[in-house]
C-alpha positions in Angstrom: -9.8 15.2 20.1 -9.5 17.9 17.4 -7.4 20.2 18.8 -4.5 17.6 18.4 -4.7 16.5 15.0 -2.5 18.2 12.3 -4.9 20.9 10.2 -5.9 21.1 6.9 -4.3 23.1 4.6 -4.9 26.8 4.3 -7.2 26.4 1.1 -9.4 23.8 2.8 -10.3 20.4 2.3 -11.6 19.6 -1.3 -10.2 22.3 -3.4 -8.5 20.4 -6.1 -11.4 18.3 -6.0 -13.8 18.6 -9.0 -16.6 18.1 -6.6 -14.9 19.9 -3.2 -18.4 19.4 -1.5 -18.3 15.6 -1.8 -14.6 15.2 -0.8 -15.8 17.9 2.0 -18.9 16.2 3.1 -16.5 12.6 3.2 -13.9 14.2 5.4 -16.9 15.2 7.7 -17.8 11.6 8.1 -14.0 10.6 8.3 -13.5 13.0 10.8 -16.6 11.7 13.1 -15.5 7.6 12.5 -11.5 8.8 13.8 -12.6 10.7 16.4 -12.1 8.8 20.0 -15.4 9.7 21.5 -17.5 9.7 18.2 -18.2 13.5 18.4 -17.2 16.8 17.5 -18.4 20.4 17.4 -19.1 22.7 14.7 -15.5 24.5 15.6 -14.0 21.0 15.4 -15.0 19.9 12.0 -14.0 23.7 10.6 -11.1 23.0 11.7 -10.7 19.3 10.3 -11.6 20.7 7.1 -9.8 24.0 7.1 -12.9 25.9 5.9 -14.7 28.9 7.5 -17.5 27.8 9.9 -20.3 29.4 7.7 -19.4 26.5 5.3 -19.1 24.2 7.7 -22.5 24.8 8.9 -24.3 24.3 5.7 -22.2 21.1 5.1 -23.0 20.0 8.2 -27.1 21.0 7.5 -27.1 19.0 4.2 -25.7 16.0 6.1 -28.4 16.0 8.2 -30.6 16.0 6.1 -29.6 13.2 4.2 -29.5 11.0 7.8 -25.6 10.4 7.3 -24.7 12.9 10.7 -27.4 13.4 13.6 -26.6 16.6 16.1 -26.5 16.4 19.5 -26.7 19.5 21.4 -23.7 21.1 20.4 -22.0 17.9 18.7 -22.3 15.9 15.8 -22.3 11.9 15.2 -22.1 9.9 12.8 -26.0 9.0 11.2 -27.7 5.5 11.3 -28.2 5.9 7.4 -24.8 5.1 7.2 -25.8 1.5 8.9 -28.3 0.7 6.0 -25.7 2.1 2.9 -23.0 -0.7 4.8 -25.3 -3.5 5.3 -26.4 -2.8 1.7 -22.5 -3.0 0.0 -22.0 -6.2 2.4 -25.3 -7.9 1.1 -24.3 -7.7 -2.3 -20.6 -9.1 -1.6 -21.5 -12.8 -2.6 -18.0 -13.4 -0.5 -19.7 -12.6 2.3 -22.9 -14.3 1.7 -20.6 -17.8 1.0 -18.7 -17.0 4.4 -21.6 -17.0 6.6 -23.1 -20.6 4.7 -20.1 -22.0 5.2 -19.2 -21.2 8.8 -23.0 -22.3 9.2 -22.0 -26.0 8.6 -18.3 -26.1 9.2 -17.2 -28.5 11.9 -15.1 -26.6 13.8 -15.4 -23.1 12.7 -19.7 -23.0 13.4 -18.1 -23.1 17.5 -15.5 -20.0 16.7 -14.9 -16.7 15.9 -14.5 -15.7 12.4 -13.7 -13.0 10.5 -13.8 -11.4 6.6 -11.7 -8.5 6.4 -9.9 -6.6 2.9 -6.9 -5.2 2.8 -6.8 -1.2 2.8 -3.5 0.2 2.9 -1.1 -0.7 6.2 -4.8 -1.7 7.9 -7.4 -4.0 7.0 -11.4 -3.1 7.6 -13.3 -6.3 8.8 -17.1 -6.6 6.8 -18.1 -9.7 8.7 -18.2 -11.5 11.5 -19.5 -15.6 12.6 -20.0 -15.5 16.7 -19.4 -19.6 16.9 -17.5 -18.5 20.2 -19.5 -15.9 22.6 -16.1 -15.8 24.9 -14.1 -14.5 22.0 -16.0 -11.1 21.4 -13.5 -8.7 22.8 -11.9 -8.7 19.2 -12.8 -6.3 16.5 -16.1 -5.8 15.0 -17.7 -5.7 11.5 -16.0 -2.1 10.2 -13.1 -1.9 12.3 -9.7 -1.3 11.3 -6.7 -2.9 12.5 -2.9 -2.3 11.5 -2.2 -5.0 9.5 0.8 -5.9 11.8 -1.6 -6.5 14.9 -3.0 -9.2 13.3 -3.1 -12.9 11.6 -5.1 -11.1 8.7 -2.9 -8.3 8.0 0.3 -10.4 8.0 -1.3 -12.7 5.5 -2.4 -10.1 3.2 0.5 -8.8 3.4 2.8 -11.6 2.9 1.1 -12.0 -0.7 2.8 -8.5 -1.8 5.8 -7.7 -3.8 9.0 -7.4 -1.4 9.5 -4.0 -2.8 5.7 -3.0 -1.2 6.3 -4.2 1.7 9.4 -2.7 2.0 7.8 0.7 1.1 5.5 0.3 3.5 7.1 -0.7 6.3 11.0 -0.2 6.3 13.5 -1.7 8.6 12.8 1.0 11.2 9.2 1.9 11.2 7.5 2.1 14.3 4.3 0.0 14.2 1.6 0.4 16.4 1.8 -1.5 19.9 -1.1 -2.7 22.0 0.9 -5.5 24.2 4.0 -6.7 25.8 4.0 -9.3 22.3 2.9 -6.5 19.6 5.4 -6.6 16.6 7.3 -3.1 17.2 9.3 -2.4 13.6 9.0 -3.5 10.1 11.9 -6.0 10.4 10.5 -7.9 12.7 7.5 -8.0 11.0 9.3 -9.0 7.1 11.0 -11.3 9.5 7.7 -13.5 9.9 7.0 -13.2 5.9 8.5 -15.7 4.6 7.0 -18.5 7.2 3.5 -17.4 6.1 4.2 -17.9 2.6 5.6 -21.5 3.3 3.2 -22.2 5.6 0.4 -20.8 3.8 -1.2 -19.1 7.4 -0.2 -16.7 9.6 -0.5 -17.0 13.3 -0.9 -14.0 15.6 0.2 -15.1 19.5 -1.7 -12.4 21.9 -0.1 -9.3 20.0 -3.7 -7.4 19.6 -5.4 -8.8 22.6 -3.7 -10.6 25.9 -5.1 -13.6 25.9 -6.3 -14.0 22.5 -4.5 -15.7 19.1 -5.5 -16.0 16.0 -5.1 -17.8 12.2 -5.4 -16.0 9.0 -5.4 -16.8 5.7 -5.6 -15.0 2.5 -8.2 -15.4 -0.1 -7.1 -16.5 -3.9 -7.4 -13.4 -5.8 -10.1 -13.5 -8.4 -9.2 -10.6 -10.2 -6.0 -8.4 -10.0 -8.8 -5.2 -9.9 -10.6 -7.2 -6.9 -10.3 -6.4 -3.6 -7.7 -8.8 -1.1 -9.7 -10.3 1.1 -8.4 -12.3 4.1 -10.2 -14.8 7.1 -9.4 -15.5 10.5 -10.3 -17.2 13.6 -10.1 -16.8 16.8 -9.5 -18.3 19.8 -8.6 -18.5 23.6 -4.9 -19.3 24.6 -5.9 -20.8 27.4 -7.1 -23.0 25.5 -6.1 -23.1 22.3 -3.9 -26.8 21.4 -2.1 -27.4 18.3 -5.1 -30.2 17.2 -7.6 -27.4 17.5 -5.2 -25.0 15.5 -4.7 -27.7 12.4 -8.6 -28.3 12.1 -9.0 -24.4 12.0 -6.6 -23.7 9.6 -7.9 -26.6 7.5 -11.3 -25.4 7.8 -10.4 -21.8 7.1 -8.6 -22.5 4.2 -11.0 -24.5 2.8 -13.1 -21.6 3.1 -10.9 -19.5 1.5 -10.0 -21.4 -1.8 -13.9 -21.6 -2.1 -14.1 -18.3 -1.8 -11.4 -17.6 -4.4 -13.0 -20.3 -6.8 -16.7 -20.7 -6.5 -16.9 -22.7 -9.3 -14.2 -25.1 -7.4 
């Protein structure tokens, strides 16, 4: 809900920007993919973006032009176009390409739920998703973000960092973001787990983003230190889940990931 978010500044969104109507135009579509129900108003988004409604408006016009925002009644959404530019960055990731083939013929992981996701900041995004496991589907979908403490994922990425990162990022004290009774609560508790994951080479998460629900991640080998930090994960019910199951998963997954790291092998 707009009325509860912190403003812009005075000058507006964009206007140290060399192209203020592109930073403009991507806080419009930011604004729409935070919001809870997926719509806002005119009056809304002026206010997001700290600009005059007049220049909201036509903002708002070119958007729709271009397919990236439809209107609804007195609302605005985000556009389907946006759909076909996503599907088109994925399809030209060979990562994910290689991830679907191999969950195709994997053993174990063609009956799960599996994830890609990169690492963005405190969160990661997921860009694909293997439904092996119809139960499983209550967990995140393909461009949903997740704090990187919530989830097996996140703590692997994570766990490849600097200490000195992840102490910037998440001091003793910080507050991290809590969905159930067995969510990590403060950046100490989750360094605490760090130094398992980088012996073990996994993280586990144990129902802290969904009851019911745990999970194995692994981080991809980086190819490049300009390339992105991908992660994969799997998913599956506690009820249950046994350790055997969890050993040929990880296996599996990590398999996945070194030849995802190393396609040459």
């Amino acid at each position: 809900m707009a009325d509860s978010r912190t403003p812009r500044s005075s000058e507006g969104t964009g206007s140290a920007s060399p192209a203020p109507a592109v930073t403009r135009a991507a806080a419009v579509l930011e604004a729409l993919a935070a919001s809870p129900g997926g719509r806002l108003t005119l009056s809304d988004l002026a206010r997001e973006l700290g600009i005059p409604k007049s220049s909201t408006s036509n903002l708002l016009l070119a958007l729709e032009e271009a397919r990236l925002i439809n209107r609804q009644g007195a609302e605005f959404t985000l556009g389907r176009k946006l759909v076909e530019l996503g599907a088109a960055y994925l399809s030209r990731m060979d990562e994910v390409q290689e991830f679907y083939r191999y969950c195709e013929q994997a053993p174990t992981l063609s009956g799960e739920t599996v994830r890609i996701a990169m690492l963005d900041g405190a969160n990661v995004i997921y860009l694909a998703r293997y439904e092996g496991h119809p139960a499983v589907r209550l967990t995140s979908n393909i461009g949903d973000k997740m704090p990187v403490s919530l989830c097996a994922v996140g703590k692997a990425l994570i766990a490849r960092l600097h200490d000195h990162d992840v102490e910037d990022m998440f001091p003793d004290d910080a507050e991290l973001p809590v969905l159930t009774p067995k969510s990590l609560r403060t950046g100490r508790e989750l360094k605490d787990q760090l130094q398992t994951i980088r012996e073990q080479g996994y993280a586990f998460e144990d129902e802290e983003s969904t009851t019911g629900v745990v999970c194995l991640g692994v981080a991809v080998p980086t190819r490049g230190s300009h390339g992105p930090s991908l992660g994969l994960s799997v998913t599956a019910l506690k009820a249950t889940y046994t350790q055997e199951q969890g050993a040929r998963m990880g296996k599996e997954l990590q398999e996945l990931a070194r030849s995802l790291g190393n396609p040459m092998g």
